[in-house]
C-alpha positions as CSV (number, residue, x, y, z in Angstrom):
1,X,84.9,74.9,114.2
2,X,85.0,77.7,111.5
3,X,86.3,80.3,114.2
4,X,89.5,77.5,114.8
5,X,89.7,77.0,111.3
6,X,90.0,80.7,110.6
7,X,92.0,81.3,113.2
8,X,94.4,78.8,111.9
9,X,94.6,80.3,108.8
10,X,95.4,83.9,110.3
11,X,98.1,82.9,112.5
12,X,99.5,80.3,110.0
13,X,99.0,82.7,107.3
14,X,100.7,86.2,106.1
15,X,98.3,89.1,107.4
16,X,96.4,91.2,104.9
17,X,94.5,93.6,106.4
18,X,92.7,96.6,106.8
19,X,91.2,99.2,109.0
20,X,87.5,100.2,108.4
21,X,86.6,103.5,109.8
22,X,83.3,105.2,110.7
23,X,81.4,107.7,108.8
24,X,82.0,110.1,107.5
25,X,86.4,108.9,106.7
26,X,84.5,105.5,105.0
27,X,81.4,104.7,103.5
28,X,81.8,101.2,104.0
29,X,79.7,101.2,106.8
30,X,76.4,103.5,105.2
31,X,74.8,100.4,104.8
32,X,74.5,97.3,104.6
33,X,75.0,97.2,100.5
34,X,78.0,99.2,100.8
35,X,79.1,97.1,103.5
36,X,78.7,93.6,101.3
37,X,79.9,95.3,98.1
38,X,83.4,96.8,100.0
39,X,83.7,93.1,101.2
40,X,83.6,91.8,97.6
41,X,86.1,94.3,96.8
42,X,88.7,92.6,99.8
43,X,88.1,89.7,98.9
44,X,88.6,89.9,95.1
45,X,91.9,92.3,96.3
46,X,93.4,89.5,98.4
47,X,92.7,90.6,102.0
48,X,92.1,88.3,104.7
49,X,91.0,90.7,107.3
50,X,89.4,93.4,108.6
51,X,89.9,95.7,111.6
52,X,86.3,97.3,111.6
53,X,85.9,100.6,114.2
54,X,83.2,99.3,116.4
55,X,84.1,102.4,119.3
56,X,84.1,105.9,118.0
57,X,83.5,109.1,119.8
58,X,82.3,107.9,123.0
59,X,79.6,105.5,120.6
60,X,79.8,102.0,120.4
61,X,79.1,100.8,116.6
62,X,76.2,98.2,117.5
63,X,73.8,97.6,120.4
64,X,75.4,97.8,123.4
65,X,73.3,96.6,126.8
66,X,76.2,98.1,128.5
67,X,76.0,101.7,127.2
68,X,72.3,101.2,127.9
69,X,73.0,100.2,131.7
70,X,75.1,103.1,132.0
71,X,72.4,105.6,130.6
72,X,74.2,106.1,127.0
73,X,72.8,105.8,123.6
74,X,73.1,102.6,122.7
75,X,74.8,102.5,119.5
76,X,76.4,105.3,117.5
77,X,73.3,107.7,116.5
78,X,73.2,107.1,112.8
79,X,72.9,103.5,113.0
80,X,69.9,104.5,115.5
81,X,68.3,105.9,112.9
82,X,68.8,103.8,110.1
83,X,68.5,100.7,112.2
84,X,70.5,98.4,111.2
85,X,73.8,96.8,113.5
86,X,76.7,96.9,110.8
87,X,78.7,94.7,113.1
88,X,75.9,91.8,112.4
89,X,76.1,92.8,108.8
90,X,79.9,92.9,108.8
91,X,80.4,89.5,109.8
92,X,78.2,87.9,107.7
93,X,79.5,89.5,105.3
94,X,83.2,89.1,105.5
95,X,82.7,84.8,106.8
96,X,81.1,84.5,103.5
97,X,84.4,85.1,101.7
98,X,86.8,83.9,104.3
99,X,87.5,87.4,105.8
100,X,88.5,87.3,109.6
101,X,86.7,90.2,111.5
102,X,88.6,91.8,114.7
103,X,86.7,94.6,115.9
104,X,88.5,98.0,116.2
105,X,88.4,99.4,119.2
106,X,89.8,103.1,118.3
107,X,88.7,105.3,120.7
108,X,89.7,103.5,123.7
109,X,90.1,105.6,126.6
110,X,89.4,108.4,125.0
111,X,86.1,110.1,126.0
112,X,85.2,112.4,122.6
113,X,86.5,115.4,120.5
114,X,84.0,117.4,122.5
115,X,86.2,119.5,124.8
116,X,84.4,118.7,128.0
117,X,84.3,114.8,127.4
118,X,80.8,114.5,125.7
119,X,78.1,112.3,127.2
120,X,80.7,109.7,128.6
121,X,81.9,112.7,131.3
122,X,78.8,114.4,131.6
123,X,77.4,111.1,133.1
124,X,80.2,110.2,134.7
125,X,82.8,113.2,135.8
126,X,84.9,111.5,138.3
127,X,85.8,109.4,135.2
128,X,88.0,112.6,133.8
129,X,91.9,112.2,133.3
130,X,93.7,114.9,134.8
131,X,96.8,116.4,134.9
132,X,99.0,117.7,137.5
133,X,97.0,121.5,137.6
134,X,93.7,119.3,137.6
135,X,92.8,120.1,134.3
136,X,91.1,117.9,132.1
137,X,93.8,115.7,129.8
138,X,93.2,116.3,126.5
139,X,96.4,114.9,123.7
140,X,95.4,114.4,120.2
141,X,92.4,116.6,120.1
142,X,90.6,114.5,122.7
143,X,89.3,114.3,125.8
144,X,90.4,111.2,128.0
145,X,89.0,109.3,130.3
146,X,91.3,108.2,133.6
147,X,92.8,104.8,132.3
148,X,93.9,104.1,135.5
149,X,90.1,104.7,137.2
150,X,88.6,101.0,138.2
151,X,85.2,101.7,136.9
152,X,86.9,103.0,133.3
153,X,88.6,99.9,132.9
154,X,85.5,97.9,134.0
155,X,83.5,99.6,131.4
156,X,86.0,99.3,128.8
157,X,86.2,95.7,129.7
158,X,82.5,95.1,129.6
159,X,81.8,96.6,125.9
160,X,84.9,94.0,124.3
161,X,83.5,91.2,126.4
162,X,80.4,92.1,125.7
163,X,81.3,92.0,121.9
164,X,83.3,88.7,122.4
165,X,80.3,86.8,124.1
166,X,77.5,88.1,121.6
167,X,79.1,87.9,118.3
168,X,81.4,85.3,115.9
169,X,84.1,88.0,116.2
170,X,87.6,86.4,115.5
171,X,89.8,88.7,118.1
172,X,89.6,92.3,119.2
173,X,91.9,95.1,118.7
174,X,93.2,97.8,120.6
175,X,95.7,100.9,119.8
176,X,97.4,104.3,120.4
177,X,94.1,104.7,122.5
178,X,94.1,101.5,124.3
179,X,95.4,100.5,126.8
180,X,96.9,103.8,127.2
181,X,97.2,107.3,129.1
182,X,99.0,110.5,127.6
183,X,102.3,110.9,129.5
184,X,100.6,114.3,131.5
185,X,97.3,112.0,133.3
186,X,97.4,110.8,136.5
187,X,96.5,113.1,139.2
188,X,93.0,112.5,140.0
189,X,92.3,111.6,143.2
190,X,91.1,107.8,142.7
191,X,95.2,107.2,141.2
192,X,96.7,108.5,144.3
193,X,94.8,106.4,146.2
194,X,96.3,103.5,143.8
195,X,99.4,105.2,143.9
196,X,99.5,105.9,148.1
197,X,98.7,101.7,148.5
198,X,101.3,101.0,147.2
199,X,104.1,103.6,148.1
200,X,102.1,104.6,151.1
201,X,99.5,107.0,152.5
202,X,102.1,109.8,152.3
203,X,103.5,109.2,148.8
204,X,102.4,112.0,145.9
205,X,103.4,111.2,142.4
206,X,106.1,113.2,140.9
207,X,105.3,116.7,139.0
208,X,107.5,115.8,136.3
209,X,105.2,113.7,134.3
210,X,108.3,112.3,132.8
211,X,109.7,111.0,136.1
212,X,111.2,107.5,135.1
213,X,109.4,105.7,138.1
214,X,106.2,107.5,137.9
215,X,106.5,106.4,134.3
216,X,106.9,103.1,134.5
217,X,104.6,102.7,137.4
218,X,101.6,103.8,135.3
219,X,102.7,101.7,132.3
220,X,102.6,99.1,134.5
221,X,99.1,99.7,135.7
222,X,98.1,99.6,131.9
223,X,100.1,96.5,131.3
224,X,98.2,94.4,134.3
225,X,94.8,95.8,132.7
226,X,96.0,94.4,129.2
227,X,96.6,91.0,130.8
228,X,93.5,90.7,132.8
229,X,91.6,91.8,129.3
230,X,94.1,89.3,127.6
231,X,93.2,86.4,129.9
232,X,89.2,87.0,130.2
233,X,88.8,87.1,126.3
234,X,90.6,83.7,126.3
235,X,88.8,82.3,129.3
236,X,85.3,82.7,126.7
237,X,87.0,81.5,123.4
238,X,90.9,80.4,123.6
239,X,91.2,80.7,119.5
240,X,90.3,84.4,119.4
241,X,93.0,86.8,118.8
242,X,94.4,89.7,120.6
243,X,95.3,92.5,118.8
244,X,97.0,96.1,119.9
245,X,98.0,98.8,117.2
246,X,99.7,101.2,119.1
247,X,102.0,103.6,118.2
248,X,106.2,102.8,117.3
249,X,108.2,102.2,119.9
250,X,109.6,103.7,122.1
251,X,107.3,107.1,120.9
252,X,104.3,104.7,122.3
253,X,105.9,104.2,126.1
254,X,106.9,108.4,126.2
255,X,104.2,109.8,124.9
256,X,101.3,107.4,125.5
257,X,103.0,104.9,128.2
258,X,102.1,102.0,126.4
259,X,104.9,99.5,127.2
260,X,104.5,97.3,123.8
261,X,108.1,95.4,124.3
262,X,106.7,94.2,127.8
263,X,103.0,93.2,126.1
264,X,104.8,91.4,123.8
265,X,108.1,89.5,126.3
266,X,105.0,88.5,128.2
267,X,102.8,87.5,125.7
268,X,99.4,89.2,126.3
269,X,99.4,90.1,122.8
270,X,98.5,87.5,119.7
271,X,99.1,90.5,117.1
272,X,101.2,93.7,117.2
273,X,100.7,96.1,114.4
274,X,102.9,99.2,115.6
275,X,101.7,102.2,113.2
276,X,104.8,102.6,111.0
277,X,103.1,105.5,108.9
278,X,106.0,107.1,107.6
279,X,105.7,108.9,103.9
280,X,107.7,106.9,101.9
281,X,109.5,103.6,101.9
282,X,113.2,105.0,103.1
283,X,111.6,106.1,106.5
284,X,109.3,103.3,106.6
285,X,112.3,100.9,106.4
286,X,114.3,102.8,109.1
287,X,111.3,101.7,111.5
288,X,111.6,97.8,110.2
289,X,115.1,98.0,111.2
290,X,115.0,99.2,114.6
291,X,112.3,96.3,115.4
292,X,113.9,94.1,113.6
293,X,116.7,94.5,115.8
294,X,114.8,94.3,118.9
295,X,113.0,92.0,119.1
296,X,113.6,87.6,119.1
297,X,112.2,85.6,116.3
298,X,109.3,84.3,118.0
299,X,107.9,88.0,118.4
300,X,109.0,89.2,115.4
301,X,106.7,86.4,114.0
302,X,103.8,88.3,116.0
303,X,104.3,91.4,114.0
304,X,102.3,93.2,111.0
305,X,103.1,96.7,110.7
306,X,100.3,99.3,110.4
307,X,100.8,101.1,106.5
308,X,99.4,104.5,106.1
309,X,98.3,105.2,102.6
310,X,98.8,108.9,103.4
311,X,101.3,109.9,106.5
312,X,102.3,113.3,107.2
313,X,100.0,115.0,104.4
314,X,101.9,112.9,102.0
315,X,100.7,109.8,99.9
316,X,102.7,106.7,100.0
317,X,103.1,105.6,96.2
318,X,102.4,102.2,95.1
319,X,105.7,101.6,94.4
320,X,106.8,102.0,97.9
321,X,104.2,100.2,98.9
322,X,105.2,97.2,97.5
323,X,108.2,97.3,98.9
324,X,106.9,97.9,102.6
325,X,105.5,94.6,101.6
326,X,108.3,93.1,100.3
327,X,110.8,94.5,103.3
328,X,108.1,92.7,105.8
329,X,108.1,89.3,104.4
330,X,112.2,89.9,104.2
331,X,112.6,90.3,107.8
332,X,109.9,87.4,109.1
333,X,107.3,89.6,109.7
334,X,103.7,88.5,109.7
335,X,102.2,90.5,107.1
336,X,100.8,94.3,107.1
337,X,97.4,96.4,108.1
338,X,96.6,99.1,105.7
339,X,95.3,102.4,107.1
340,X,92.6,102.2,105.7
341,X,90.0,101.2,103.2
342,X,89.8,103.9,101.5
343,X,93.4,104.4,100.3
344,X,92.6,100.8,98.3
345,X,90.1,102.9,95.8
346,X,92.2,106.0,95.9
347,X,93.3,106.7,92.0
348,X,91.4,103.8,90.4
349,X,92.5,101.6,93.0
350,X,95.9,102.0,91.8
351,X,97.1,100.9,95.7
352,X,95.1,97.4,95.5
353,X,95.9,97.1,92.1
354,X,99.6,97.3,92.9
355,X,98.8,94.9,95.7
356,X,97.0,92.3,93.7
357,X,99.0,92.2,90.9
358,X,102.4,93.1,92.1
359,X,102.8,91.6,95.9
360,X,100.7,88.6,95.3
361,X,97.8,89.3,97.1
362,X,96.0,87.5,94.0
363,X,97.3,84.4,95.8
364,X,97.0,82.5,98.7
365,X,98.9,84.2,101.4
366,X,101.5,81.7,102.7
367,X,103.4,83.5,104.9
């Protein structure tokens, strides 16, 4: 009852939320006082709920029996050693005060920073993305995994489900990460083999990784993963939500072929919160806009931009960010997700001040 309650309240309600990263970008999560203290912070700051990173560096952020099947550490090393599972914590913590907790999946396909894919790769190398010379894909500093690979998107699948079936989570999240592949992946053997049933045992994908078709057909593959990830989270709790974060449109399909437009006309999505992190209000609003113009009212209502505090080594000012806030709620959209907690005690919490005081996060959100 709680979760449909809550649930209610989210989707009835304007969003106000944040991401909580790992150690060392947050403290939040050093331990379990931090973690209760930063949730009386939200709550007393008018947030409703938090996007906590519970997959980071090829780590999940509690006790995975799936890692543990697969012959990985089972949670992320420093929570090993202090031994405690800050997702527990997190959501004791946070139903207390009426906070909804989605877990954050951030790395997603993404193996590690470590060049040759860490421990995921080591154990599994056929797993590796790569390009058209067969070299590893690596795009934003890290190494991915083959989102198109059967087993990857069975593990994947295993550690939200996993997270869905063993904890009073209220939804999941995915983003820029997941589901998603960087424009150059594709070329491994086991996607030809997808490719060649398809197209036939002849067919070879395209060089140019920016091929129309060869684009689309690999969205595509992502798309049908989303949905069957979509459906089999609903199949163990119908309330729970599913939220994606990826990156602005059309940027996200180009660079990342994550086909957001189609999540969202076919509604595998609950929650889209495109990362609008732009520096200051004038470019934030130019990203508003082109949504705005894009997409119907019923998917518009299925919208809460992501907010960078700082976007392009540049901080957004309070004053701007109260009028990201107020543009959102001007143009129907549901609410915002600050990136992230700690931008809300930069300059004695000048950002959550603003908020509280200025955008009416002291009140109940009614949006």
């Amino acid at each position: 009852m709680y979760l449909i309650i809550l649930k209610t309240t989210i989707i009835m309600q304007e969003i106000r939320g944040v991401w909580i990263p790992n150690l060392p970008h947050s403290r939040v999560l050093e331990s379990p006082k931090n973690i209760a203290q930063s949730l009386d912070f939200l709550a007393e700051s008018g947030f409703n709920v938090i996007f906590p990173v519970m997959w980071n560096q090829g780590y999940t952020l509690y006790p995975s029996q799936r890692m543990q099947q697969e012959g990985y550490p089972t949670i992320f090393p420093y929570f090993a050693k202090k031994n405690f599972d800050p997702l527990e914590i997190l959501i004791n913590e946070a139903h207390q005060r009426n906070i909804a907790v989605i877990p954050w999946f951030e790395y997603g396909f993404a193996a590690s920073p470590i060049v040759d894919g860490g421990h995921l790769i080591e154990k599994n190398p056929h797993w590796l993305a790569l390009d058209q010379s067969g070299n590893k894909v690596i795009h934003g500093g890290l190494t991915w995994m083959n989102s198109l690979h059967p087993e990857v998107q069975q593990f994947m699948l295993d550690l939200i489900l996993e997270v869905v079936q063993n904890y009073p989570v209220d939804g999941i999240q995915g983003d820029d990460r997941f589901p998603a592949m960087p424009i150059g992946g594709g070329y491994d053997e086991t996607t030809l083999k997808i490719y060649q049933h398809e197209y036939g045992h002849r067919a070879k994908p395209p060089l140019n990784v920016k091929d129309q078709q060869w684009m689309q057909w690999r969205a595509n593959q992502l798309t049908v993963f989303l949905r069957r990830l979509y459906f089999k989270v609903k199949a163990i709790n119908p309330n729970l939500i599913v939220s994606m974060a990826p990156a602005v449109y059309p940027f996200c399909y180009h660079h990342l072929l994550q086909d957001s437009q189609t999540w969202l006309k076919i509604e595998i999505v609950d929650l889209l919160h495109p990362q609008f992190y732009r520096e200051n209000f004038q470019r934030y609003e130019i990203e508003v806009n082109k949504i705005n113009l894009s997409l119907d009212p019923s998917q518009k209502a299925k919208i809460s931009p992501g907010i960078a505090f700082r976007a392009n080594g540049v901080n957004l000012t309070p004053n701007d960010i109260l009028k990201c806030v107020a543009l959102n709620r001007k143009k129907g959209l549901h609410g915002q997700v600050f990136f992230h907690y700690e931008g809300l005690l930069a300059n004695n919490q000048a950002n959550a001040i603003a908020l509280k005081t200025q955008a009416g996060y002291d009140q109940i959100a009614s949006h």
